[in-house]
C-alpha positions in Angstrom: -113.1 -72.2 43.9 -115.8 -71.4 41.6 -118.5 -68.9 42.6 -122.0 -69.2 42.5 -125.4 -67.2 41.9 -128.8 -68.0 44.1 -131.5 -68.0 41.8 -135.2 -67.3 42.7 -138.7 -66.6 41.3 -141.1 -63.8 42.1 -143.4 -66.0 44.4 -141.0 -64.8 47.1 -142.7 -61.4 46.8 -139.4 -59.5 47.9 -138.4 -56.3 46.0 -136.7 -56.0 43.3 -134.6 -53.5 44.9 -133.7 -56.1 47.8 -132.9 -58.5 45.2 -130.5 -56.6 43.9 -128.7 -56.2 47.0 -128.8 -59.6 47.9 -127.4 -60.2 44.5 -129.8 -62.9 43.7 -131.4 -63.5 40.3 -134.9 -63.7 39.9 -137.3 -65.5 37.3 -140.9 -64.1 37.3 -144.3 -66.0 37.4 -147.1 -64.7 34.9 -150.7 -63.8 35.5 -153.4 -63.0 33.1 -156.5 -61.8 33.7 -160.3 -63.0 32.5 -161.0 -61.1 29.5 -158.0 -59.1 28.8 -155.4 -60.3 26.7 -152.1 -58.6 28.7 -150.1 -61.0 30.5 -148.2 -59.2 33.2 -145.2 -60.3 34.8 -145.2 -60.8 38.6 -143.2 -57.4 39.1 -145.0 -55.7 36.3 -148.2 -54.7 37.8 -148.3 -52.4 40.8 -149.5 -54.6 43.6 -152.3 -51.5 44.3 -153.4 -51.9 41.0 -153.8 -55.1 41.4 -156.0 -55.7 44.1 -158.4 -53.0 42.7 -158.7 -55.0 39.9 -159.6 -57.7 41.7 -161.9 -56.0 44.0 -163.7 -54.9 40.9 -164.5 -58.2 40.2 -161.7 -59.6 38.2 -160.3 -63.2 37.9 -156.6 -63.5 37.6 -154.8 -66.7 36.4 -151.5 -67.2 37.1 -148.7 -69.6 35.2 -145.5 -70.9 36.2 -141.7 -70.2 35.1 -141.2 -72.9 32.4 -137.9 -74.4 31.7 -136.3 -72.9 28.6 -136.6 -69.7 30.4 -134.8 -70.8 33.6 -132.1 -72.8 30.8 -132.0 -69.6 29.3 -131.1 -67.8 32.5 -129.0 -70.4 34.3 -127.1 -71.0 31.3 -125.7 -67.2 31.2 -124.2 -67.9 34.3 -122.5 -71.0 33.6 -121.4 -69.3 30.8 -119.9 -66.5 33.2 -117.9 -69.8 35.1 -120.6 -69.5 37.8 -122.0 -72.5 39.3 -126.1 -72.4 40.4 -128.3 -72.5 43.3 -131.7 -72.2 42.5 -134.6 -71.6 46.0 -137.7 -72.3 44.2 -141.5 -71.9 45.0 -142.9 -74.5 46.7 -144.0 -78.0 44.9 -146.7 -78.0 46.8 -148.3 -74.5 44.9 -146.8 -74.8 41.5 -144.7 -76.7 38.8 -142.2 -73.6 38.9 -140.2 -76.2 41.3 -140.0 -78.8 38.8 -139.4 -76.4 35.7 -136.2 -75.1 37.5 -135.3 -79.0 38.1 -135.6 -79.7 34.8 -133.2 -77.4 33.5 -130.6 -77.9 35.7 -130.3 -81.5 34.8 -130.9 -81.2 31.5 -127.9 -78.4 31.7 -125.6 -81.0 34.0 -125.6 -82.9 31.0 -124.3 -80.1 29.0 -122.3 -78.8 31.5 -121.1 -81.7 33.7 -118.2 -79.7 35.5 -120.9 -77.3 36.8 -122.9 -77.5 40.0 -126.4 -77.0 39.4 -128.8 -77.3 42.8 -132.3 -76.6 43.4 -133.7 -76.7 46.4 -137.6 -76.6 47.0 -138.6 -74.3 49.8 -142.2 -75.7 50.7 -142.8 -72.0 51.1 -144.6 -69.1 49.7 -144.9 -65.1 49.4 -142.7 -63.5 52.2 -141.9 -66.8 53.8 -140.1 -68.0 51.2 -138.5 -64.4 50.9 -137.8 -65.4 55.0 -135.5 -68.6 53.9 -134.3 -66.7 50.9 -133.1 -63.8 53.3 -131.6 -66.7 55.7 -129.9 -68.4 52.3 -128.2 -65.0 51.2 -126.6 -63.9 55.1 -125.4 -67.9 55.0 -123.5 -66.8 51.4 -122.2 -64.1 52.6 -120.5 -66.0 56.0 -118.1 -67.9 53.1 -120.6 -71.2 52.8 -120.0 -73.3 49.6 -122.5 -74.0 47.4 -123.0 -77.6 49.1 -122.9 -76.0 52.7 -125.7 -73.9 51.9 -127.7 -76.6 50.3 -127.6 -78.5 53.4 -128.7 -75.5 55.1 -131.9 -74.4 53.4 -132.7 -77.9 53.8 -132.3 -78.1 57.6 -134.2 -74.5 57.3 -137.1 -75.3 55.6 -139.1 -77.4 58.6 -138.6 -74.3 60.8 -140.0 -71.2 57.9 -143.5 -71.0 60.2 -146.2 -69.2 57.0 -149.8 -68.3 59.0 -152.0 -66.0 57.5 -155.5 -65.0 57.1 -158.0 -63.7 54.4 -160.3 -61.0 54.8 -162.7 -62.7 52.0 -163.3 -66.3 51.7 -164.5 -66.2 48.1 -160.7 -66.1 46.6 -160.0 -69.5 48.5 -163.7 -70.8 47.8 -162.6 -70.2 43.6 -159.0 -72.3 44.5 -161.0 -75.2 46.2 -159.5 -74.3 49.8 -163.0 -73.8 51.3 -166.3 -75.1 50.1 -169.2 -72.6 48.4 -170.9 -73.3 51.4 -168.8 -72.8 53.6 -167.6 -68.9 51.8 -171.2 -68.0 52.0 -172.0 -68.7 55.7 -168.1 -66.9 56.4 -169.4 -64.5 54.4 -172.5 -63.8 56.5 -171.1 -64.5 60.1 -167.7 -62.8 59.6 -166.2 -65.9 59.8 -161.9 -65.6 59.0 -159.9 -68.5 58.6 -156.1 -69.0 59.6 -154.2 -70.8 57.5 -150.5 -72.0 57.1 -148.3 -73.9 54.8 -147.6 -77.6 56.2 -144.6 -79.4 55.6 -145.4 -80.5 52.0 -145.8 -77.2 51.1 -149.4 -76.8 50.9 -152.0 -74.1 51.8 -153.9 -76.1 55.1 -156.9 -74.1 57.4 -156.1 -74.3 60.7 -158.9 -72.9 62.6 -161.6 -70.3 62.6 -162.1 -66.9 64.1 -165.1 -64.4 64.3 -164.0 -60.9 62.9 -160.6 -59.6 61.7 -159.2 -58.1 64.5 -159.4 -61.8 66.5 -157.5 -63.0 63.4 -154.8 -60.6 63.3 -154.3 -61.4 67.6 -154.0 -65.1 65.9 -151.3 -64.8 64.1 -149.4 -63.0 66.8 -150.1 -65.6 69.4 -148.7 -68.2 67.0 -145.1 -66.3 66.9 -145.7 -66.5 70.9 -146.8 -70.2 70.6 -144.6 -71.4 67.8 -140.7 -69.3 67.9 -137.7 -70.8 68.5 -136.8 -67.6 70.3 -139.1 -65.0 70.9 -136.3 -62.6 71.7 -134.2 -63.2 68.2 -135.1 -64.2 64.8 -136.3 -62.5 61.7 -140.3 -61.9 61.4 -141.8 -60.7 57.8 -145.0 -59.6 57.4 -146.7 -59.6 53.9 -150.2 -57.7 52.8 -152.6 -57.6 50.2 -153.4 -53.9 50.1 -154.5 -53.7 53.8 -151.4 -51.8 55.4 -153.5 -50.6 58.4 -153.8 -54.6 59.8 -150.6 -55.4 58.9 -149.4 -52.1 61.2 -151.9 -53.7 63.5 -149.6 -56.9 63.9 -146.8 -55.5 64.2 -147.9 -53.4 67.1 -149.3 -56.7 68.5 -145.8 -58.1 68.3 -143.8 -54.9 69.1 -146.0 -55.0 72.6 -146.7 -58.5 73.5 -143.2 -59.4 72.8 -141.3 -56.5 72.4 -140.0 -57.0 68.5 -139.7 -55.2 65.4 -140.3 -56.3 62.1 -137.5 -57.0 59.7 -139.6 -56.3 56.7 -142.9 -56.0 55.3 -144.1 -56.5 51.8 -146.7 -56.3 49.6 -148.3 -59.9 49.2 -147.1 -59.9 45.8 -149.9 -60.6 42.7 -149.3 -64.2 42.1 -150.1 -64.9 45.5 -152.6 -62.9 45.7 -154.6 -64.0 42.5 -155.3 -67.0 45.1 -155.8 -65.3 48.6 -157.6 -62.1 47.4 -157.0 -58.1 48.8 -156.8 -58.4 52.4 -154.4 -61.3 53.1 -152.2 -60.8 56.1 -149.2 -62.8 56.9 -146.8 -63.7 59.7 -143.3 -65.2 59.2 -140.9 -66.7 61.5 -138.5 -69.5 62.5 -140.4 -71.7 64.5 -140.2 -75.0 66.3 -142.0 -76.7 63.4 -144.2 -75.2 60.9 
């Protein structure tokens, strides 16, 4: 039986260091800020850097994988006798999804006694690192390529993203919130908590006065929301605000007396949309 390589992109915000050891392959997403003519990879710039950047005031723009890269990459593989799996970025945020389909049927045709698979995660940043770290133990338990499509697809409903923002202008320059409704956030201490809904997309939930009633948010939605509050993996990601994301996880750690699996930097992609301060919560949930 043939073998087969999980492919990824860098909108999953895990290490490249984990990566490795998962022995997945990842494709990075671009950003480029306003005025300056360096593009950076996704894993170039230090996420530190990053976010002081855009606390000075810059703009980042971010651009998908396209396809001749991922041909490129898949294509090596197939070379190697490997067949593909491919966990995208959600459709919902970016055209990476697509780009990765693309290739792998225009590469069936090439190839047609190769399995090429992608499966769109309708998740982002750590959360889709979550159902990539679920993907990679169900590989390693000796499921074929078509079991573990099957299971990332059952997955998927259950990956539970909700997060806040400690600034409302990044979302307000994305169209998630109005101009007027940043400012008066702005002046009241207003912080939103968001998640990703079943298509994929970046919805507010509700509304909270100050950050530390935020951060309790998110924790009572693992309380709300888990399958099992005794099992199950949690991720945390952070935009450059590691004192609030320790602040969760005591939350957690007390209220329901877990540890978290692994916290990450809300990597820059991301974060060219949500701004320094984003905080995260990840978990298998009942539904989204």
């Amino acid at each position: 039986m043939k073998d087969y390589i999980i492919f990824t992109d860098s909108a999953c915000d895990m290490e490249l260091s984990t990566l490795k050891k998962w022995n997945v392959k990842c494709l990075d997403l671009t950003l480029k800020f306003e005025n300056e003519e360096k593009i950076w990879s996704n894993n170039e710039i230090e996420p530190k850097t990053f976010y002081q950047k855009m606390r000075d005031g810059g703009i980042a723009k971010t651009s998908a994988v396209n396809s001749e890269k991922f041909k490129q990459s898949f294509e090596e593989e197939i070379k190697k006798g490997n067949d593909i799996l491919y966990l995208a970025f959600s459709s919902g945020l970016s055209t990476t999804c697509n780009s990765g389909a693309f290739a792998c049927k225009a590469l069936s045709e090439v190839y047609p006694d190769s399995k090429l698979i992608t499966v769109d995660s309708l998740a982002a940043s750590a959360g889709f690192g979550l159902l990539l770290y679920l993907a990679v133990q169900k590989k390693e338990e000796g499921a074929t390529i078509e079991e573990l499509e099957k299971y990332i697809k059952e997955t998927v409903p259950h990956i539970c993203h909700w997060f806040t923002v400690d600034d409302l202008v990044y979302l307000k320059r994305g169209g998630r919130v109005s101009p007027a409704a940043a400012f008066i956030g702005g002046m009241l201490g207003i912080k939103p908590v968001l998640h990703v809904d079943d298509e994929g997309h970046l919805v507010p939930v509700t509304k909270v006065r100050g950050r530390k009633a935020s951060i309790k948010a998110l924790a009572d939605k693992y309380g709300e929301l888990a399958i099992d509050k005794t099992t199950g993996p949690i991720f945390i990601c952070q935009g450059d605000c590691k004192e609030d994301a320790q602040l969760l996880a005591d939350i957690i750690k007390n209220d329901y007396g877990r540890e978290i699996d692994i916290t990450v930097y809300t990597g820059p992609v991301i974060g060219a949309h949500s701004g320094p301060g984003t905080l995260a919560l990840f978990f298998l949930g009942k539904n989204k």
